[in-house]
C-alpha positions as MATLAB code, in Angstrom:
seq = 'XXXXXXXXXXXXXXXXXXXXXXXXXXXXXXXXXXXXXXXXXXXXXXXXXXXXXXXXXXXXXXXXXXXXXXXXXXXXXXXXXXXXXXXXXXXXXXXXXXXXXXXXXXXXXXXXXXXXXXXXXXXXXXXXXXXXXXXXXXXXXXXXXXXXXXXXXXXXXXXXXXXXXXXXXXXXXXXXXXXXXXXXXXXXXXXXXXXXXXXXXXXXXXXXXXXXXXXXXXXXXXXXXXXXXXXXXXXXXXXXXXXXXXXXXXXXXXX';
ca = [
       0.000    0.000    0.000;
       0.895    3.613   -0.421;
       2.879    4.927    2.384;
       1.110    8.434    3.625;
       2.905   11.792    3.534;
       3.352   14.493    6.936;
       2.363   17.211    5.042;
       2.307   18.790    1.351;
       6.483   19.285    1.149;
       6.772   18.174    5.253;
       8.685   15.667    6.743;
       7.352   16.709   10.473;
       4.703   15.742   12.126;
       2.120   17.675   13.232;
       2.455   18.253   16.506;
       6.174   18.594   16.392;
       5.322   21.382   14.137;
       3.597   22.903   16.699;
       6.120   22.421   19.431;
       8.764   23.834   17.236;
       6.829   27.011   17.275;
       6.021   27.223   20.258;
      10.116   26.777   21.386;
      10.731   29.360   18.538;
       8.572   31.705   20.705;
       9.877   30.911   23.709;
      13.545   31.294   22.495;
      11.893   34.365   20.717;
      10.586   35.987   24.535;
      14.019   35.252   25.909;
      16.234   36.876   23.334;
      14.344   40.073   22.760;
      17.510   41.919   22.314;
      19.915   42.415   19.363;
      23.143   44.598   18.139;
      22.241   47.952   16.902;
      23.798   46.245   13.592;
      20.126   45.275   13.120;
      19.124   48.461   12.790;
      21.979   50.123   10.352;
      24.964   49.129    8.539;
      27.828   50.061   10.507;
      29.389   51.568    6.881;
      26.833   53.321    6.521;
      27.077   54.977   10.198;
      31.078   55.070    9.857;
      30.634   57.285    6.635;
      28.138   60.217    8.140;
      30.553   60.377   11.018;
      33.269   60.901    8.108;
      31.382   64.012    7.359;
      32.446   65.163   10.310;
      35.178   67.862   10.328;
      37.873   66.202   12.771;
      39.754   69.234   14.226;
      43.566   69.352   14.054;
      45.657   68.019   16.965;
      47.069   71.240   18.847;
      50.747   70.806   19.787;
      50.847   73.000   22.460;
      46.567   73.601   23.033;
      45.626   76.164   25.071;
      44.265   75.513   28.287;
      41.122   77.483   27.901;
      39.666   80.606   25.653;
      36.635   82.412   27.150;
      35.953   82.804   23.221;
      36.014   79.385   22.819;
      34.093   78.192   25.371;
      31.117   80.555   24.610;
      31.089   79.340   21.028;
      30.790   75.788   21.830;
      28.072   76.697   24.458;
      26.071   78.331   21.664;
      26.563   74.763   19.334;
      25.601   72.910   22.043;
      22.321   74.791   22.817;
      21.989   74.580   18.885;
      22.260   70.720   18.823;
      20.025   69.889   22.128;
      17.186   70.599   19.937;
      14.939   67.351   19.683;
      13.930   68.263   16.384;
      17.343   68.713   14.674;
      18.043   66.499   11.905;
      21.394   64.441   11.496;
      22.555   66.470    8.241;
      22.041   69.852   10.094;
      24.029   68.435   13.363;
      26.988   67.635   10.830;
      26.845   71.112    8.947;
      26.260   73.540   11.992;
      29.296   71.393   13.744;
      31.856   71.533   10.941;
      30.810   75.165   10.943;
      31.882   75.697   14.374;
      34.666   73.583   14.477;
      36.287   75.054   11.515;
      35.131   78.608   13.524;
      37.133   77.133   16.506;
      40.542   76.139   14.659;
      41.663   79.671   15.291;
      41.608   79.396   18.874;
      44.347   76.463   19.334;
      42.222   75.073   21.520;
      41.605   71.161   22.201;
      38.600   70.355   20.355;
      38.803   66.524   20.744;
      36.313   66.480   23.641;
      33.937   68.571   21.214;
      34.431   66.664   18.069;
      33.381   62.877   20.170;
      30.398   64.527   21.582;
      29.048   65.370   18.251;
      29.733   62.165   16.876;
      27.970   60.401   19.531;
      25.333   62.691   18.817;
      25.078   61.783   15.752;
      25.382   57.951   16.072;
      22.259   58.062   18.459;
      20.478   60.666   16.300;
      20.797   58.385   13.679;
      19.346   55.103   15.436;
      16.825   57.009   17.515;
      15.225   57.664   13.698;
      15.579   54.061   13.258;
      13.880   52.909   16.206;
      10.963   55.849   16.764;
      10.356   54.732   12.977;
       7.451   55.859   10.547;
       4.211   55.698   11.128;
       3.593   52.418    9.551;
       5.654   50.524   12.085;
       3.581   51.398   14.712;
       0.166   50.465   12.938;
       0.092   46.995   14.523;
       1.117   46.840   18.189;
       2.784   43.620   20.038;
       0.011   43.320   21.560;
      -2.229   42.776   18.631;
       0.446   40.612   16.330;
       0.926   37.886   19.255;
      -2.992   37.828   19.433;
      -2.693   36.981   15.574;
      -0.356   34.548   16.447;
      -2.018   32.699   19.300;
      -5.197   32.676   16.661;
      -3.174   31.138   14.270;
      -1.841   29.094   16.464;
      -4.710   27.626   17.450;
      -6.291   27.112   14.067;
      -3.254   25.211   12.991;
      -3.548   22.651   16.394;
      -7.149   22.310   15.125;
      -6.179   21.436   11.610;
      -3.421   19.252   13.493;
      -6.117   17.426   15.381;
      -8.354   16.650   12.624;
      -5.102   15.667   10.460;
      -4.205   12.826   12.752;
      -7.936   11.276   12.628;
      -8.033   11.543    8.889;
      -4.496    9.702    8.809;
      -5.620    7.138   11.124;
      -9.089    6.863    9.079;
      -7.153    6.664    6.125;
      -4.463    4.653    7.609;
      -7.253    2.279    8.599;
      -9.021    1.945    5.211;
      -5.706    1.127    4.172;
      -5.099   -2.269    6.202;
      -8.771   -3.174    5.439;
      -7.916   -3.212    1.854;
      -4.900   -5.676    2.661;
      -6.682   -7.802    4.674;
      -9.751   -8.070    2.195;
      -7.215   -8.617   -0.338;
      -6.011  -11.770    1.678;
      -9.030  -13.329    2.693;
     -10.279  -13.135   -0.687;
      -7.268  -15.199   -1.583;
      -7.414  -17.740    1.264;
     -11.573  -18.536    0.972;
     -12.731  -19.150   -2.016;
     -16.670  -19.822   -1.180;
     -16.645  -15.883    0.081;
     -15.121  -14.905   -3.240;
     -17.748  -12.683   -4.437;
     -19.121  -11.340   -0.908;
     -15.264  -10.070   -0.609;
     -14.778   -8.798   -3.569;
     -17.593   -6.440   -3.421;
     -16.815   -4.958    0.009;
     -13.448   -4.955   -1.383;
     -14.152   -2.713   -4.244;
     -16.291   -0.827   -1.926;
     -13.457   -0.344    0.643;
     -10.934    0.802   -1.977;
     -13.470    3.485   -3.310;
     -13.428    5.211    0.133;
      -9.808    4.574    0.765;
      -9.278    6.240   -2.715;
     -11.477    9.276   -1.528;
      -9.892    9.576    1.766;
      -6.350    9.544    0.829;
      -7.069   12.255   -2.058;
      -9.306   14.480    0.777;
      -5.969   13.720    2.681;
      -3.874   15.327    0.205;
      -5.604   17.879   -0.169;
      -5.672   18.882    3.806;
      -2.167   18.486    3.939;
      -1.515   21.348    1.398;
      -4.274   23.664    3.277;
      -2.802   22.568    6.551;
       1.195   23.086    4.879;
       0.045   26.971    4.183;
      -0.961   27.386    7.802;
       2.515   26.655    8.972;
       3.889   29.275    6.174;
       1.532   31.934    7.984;
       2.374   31.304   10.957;
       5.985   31.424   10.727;
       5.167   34.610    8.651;
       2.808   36.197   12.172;
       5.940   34.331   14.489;
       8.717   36.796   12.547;
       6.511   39.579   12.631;
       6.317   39.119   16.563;
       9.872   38.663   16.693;
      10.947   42.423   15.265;
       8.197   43.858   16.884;
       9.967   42.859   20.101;
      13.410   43.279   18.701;
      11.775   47.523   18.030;
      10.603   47.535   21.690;
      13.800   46.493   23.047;
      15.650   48.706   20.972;
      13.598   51.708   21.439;
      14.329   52.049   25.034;
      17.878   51.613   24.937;
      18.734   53.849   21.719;
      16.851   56.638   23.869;
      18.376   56.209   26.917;
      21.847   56.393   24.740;
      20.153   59.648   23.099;
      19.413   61.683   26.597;
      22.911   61.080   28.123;
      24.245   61.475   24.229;
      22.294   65.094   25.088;
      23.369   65.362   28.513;
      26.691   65.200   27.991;
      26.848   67.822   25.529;
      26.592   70.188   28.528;
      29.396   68.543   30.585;
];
């Protein structure tokens, strides 16, 4: 007899299926951090902070310049706005710095301060995101999930009685086949049930085939709703570290 499939393109059964995803979730719950590689490409980063003008390295620097230090007081007030953008941090900056060249004063302080600035400018964009990452809420994608979740152990549950219907049917048909074989005076009695048995074997195990393909793109959506859950916590977790990163980026501006 014809040996019956998982699933459509499946080697797994079932319900390991379904305890794979929920141990995906778990590991999912427990990991909910990441590098802020995630979010940008380093090169990418590394290259805006190349805009940067990097200020010349005083021999002798002065030890301080009234001057100086009220022109860096007025950048920083400039760049504690919430609502300037990265390009304007890097222009205004380069504008002082090239302002406070003149002064022989160290600037090396100034110049990490306003690239840290603009590292956390840059993922705090990242993580506060448009509009359209915010239209579903964790909240509402893991109760997506746990309905698809459920749907799936349903189709799983009715799966395994249609495989042990079918599976049934199938050593009916043997054993027909046999006793057909072995009594002779019950040859036409067993030949009819046997060409009855085979019709509904035939019907089950295409009805079977067919559930395993509906049941095959239930485990494609919910792997889809599982990775959805997965950034969503990978933004949460990001977005309160990036801004803590951002305020004492800010707050050290005035240190």
């Amino acid at each position: 007899m014809e040996k019956l499939a998982p699933f459509a393109g499946q080697n797994i059964h079932p319900y390991a299926l379904a305890q794979k995803h929920q141990m995906a979730m778990q590991r999912m719950q427990q990991n909910g951090e990441a590098s802020f590689d995630d979010l940008m490409d380093p090169v990418e980063l590394e290259e805006l902070i190349a805009r940067i003008e990097k200020p010349p390295v005083q021999s002798n620097p002065l030890s301080s310049s009234e001057a100086a230090v009220h022109i860096q007081k007025g950048l920083f007030i400039s760049l504690q706005s919430s609502t300037i953008s990265v390009e304007d941090i890097i222009t205004q900056s380069n504008a002082f710095i090239s302002m406070l060249k003149s002064f022989k004063v160290d600037l090396s302080s100034l110049y990490e301060k306003v690239k840290a600035l603009v590292k956390y400018s840059v993922l705090w964009t990242k993580v506060s995101g448009s509009s359209s990452d915010k239209d579903v809420s964790l909240g509402e994608l893991e109760a997506q999930y746990e309905i698809k979740k459920t749907n799936f152990e349903e189709m799983a549950s009715s799966y395994e009685e249609m495989t042990s219907s079918v599976s049934n049917l199938s050593e009916r048909v043997t054993s027909l086949e046999k006793e057909i074989a072995r009594t002779k005076e019950l040859l036409k009695k067993l030949e009819f049930e046997l060409s009855s048995c085979k019709a509904k074997h035939s019907s089950s195990q295409s009805d079977l085939t067919k559930f395993s393909k509906t049941i095959s793109k239930s485990d494609k959506d919910l792997h889809v709703a599982l990775d959805l859950v997965e950034q969503c916590k990978k933004k949460s977790a990001y977005y309160d570290i990036v801004k803590g990163a951002l305020d004492a980026a800010r707050a050290s501006l005035m240190d």
